[in-house]
TIMAR-743601 format. One record per residue (C-alpha): x, y, z. Coordinates in steps of 0.02 Angstrom, whole numbers, plus 32768, in hexadecimal, padded with zeros to 4 digits. Example, Ala and Ser with C-alpha at 12.3 -4.5 7.8 and 13.67 -1.06 7.14 Angstrom:
2
82677F1F818682AC7FCB8165
# end
This chain:
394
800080008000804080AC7FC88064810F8074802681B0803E7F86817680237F50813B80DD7F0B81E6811C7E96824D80C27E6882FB81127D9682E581007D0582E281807CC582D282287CD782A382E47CBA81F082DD7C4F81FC83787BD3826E83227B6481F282CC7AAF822782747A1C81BD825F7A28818881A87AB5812181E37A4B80BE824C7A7280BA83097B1480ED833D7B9F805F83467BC9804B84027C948007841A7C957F53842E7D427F3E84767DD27FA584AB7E3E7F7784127E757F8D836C7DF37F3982FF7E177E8D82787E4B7EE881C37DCB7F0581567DDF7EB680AC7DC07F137FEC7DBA7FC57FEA7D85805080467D2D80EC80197D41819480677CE0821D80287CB582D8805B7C15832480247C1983FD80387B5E8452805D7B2684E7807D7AF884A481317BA4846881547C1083BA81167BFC831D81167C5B827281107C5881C880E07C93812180F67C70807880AF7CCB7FF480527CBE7FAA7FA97D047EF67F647D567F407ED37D6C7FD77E5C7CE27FDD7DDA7C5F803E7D967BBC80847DC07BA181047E437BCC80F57F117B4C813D7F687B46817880177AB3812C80537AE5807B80977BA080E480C27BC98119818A7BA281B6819D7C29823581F07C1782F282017CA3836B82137D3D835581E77DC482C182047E46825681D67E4B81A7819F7EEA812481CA7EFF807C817B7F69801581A57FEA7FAF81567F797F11817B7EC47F6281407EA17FAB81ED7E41804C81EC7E4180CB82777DDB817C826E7E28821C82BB7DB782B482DE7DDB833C829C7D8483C583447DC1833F83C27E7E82EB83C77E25823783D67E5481BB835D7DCE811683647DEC8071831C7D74804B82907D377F8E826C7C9F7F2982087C457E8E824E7BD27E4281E07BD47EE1817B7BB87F6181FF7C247FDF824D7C787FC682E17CD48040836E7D6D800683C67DD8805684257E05810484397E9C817484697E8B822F84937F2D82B284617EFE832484D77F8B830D85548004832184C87FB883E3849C7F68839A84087EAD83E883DD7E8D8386834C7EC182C383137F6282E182A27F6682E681DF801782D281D5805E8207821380C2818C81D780A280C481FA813F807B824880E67FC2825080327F7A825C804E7F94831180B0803F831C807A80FD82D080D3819582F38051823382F2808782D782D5806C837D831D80BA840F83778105837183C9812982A0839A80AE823383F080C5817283CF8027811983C7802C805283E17F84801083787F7A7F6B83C57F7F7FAB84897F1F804684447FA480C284B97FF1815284A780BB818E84E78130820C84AC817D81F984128222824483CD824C82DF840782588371838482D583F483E0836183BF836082F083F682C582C384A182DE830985238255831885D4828A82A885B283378221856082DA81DD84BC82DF81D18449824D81008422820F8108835C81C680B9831C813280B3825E8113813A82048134817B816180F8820380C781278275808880C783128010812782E8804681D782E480E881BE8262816D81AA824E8204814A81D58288815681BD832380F081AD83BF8153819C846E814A81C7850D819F8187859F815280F185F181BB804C85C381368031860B80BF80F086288099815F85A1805581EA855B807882A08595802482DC84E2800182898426802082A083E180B5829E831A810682B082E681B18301823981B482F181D58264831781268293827C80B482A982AD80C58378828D817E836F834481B7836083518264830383D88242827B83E482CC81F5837F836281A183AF835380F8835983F58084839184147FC5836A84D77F958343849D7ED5829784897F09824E850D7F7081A484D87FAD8144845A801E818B83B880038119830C7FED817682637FF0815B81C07F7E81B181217FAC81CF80B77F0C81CA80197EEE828A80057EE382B580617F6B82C481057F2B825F81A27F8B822182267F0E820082D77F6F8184833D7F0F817483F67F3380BE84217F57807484CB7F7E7FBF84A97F3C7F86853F7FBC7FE685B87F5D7F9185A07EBB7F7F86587E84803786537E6E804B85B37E1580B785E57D6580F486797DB1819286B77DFB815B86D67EA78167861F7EB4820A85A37E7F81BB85247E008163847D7E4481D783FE7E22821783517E7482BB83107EBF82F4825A7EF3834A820B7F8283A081587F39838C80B87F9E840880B580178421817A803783FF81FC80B48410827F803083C482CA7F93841882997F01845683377ECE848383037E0B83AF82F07DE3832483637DF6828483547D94824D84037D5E818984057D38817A84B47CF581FE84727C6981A083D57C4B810184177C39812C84D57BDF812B853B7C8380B0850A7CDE809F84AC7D9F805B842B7DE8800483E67EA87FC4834C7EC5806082CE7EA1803A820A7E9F80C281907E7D808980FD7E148116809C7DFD81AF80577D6C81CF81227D7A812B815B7D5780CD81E17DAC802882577D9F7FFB82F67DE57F8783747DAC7FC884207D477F6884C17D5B7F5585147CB17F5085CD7CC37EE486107C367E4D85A27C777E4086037D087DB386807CFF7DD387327D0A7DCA87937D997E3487037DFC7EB387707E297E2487E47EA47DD087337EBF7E4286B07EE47DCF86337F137DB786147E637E6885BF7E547E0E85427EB07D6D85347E817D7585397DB17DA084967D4E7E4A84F17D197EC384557D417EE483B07CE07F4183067D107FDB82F37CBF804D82687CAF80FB82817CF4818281F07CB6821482117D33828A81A57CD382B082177C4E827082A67CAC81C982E07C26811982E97C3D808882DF7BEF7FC1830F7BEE7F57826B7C0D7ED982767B727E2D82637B9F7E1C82847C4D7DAD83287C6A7DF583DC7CAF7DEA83D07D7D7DCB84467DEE7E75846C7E577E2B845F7F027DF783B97EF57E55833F7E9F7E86829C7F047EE882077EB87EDB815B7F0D7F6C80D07ED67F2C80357EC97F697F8B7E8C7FF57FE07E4E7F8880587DE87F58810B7E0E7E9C81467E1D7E8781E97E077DDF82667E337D9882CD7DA77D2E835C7E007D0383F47D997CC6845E7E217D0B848D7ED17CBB84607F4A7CAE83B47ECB7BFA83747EB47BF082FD7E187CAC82AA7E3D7CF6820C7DD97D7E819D7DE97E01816C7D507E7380CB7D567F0980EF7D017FA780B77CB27F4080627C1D7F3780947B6D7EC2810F7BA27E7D813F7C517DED80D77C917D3F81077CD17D1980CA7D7D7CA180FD7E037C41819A7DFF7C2E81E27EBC7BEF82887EF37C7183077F507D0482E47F717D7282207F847DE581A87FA87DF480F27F997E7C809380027EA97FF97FDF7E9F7F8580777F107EDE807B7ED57E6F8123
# end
């Protein structure tokens, strides 16, 4: 399973249940919860009355539309963890509770639960990294190591030996490759960026062993870990879309750390404003053999007036998914997929292939997911709002 894909920033307090779902699910047991086989889908629907998420799973990619009705229902706005094994847990997003998540005979179950609060967290965590099936490091102002299978919470590694200038570092999703983990951070006070890419490596015990940061890329960094080894670190400032193609910002672009390094390899950088005639990219999604996706805003179709409305960035279907081939370092626009809007495309990796999201309006209503890496991109389900599908391996 792809590591960047097991938390998806979408809705609710878990223990806020409504009555379309039924009764609510009470916890049957203090632990973790068995893995849940096939795939899950996690979707968040925008109203004028306030948002609203969704859960349920489905055997297998295919066509035809997933509707919310026979879905969990979740309102607010949370985070969903899956585990190496298939285990899902739910984070709130107004709380710092994260809830193990489980089916019985096709209904939802609560396990256990662990409350942040004595670590100064006020929300569950985005930003984590899964060490094992049985070991997660969450990420905050501070490390807090969470063990799954006792369902506790201790301190985690400290951070005093990361801090740039007197700030602290704010983690993305990290990965671990040979007992080690790396995790993207950055330090520039939102919405600023950073000067250079930066990557906290630790050892697996939660020994602080090098910030390594490479100035050719100058933004937010993401991290994929390939399938031989190698970790691609994608700059990413999709909140600064206004500036995309201009010079306020460096160019998007994507750098490498080779299997068996601590450091960028400073002889390769993938430039995407070269590859795809000046233009930049969010969203990054490694497929695999040295293939990647991301999606490209085009300029000219945003609407006028963006520059007093900015918003619009966002909301218009100005941005396309393009294909990025890291081996020779070119890209490419993936025919037949429709224009999206910027705000909301998601990518899922799958079976070795990427699914992509195809919303033309922000907040998405009529949404559709794309198999790719085929002769020519694939229809699959049709949803409404915004998804995910994770791929769960019990």
């Amino acid at each position: 399973m792809n590591p960047r894909r097991t938390a998806f920033i979408a809705a609710a307090c878990v223990a806020l249940m409504t009555s379309r779902c039924g009764s609510s699910p009470s916890p049957t047991s203090n632990g973790r919860g068995e893995p849940i086989e096939g795939l899950l889908f996690f979707s968040l629907v925008d109203a004028p009355d306030g948002r609203t998420g969704y859960v349920q799973r489905v055997p297998a990619v295919g066509m035809g539309m997933l509707r919310n009705e026979e879905a969990l229902e979740l309102s607010g706005n949370a985070r969903v963890y899956v585990s190496p094994e298939g285990r899902l847990y739910t984070g709130a997003g107004d709380a710092p509770i994260i809830q193990a998540l489980s089916l019985r005979d096709d209904a939802w179950e609560f396990g256990g639960r662990v409350s942040l609060a004595a670590f100064g967290f006020s929300s569950a965590p985005f930003a984590h990294v899964f060490l094992s099936e049985d070991r997660v490091w969450l990420f905050g102002d501070a490390v807090v190591e969470w063990s799954t299978e006792a369902m506790a919470l201790q301190e985690g590694p400290s951070l005093d030996d990361t801090l740039v200038g007197g700030r602290a570092p704010q983690a993305g999703l990290g990965v671990v490759r040979d007992g080690l983990v790396f995790v993207p951070v950055a330090y520039a006070p939102f919405p600023n960026v950073d000067d250079a890419l930066h990557v906290l490596v630790f050892d697996v015990g939660g020994t602080f062993v090098a910030r390594i940061e490479d100035e050719r890329c100058q933004q937010t960094g993401s991290l994929e870990l390939a399938e031989d080894g190698t970790i691609y670190v994608a700059s990413d400032s999709g909140f600064r879309l206004p500036d995309f193609g201009s010079d306020v910002l460096a160019g998007s672009c994507v750098l490498r750390i080779l299997p068996g390094d601590m450091d960028f390899d400073r002889s390769w950088r993938f430039d995407v404003r070269t590859a795809t005639d000046g233009r930049d990219s969010t969203g990054f999604v490694y497929e695999g053999n040295g293939v990647a996706y991301a999606f490209v805003l085009h300029p000219g179709r945003v609407p006028a007036g963006a520059e007093a409305q900015p918003r619009l960035y966002y909301e218009s279907a100005s941005s396309r998914w393009w294909r990025f081939d890291l081996n020779d370092r070119t890209a490419a626009l993936v025919e037949g997929l429709p224009w999206v809007a910027s705000g909301s495309g998601i990518s899922s990796v799958l079976g070795g292939r990427v699914l992509v999201s195809t919303p033309e309006a922000f907040p998405a209503a009529a949404n559709r997911f794309w198999v790719l890496g085929g002769d020519a991109p694939e229809p699959a389900f049709e949803f409404m709002g915004r998804g995910q599908l994770f791929e769960l391996r019990p």
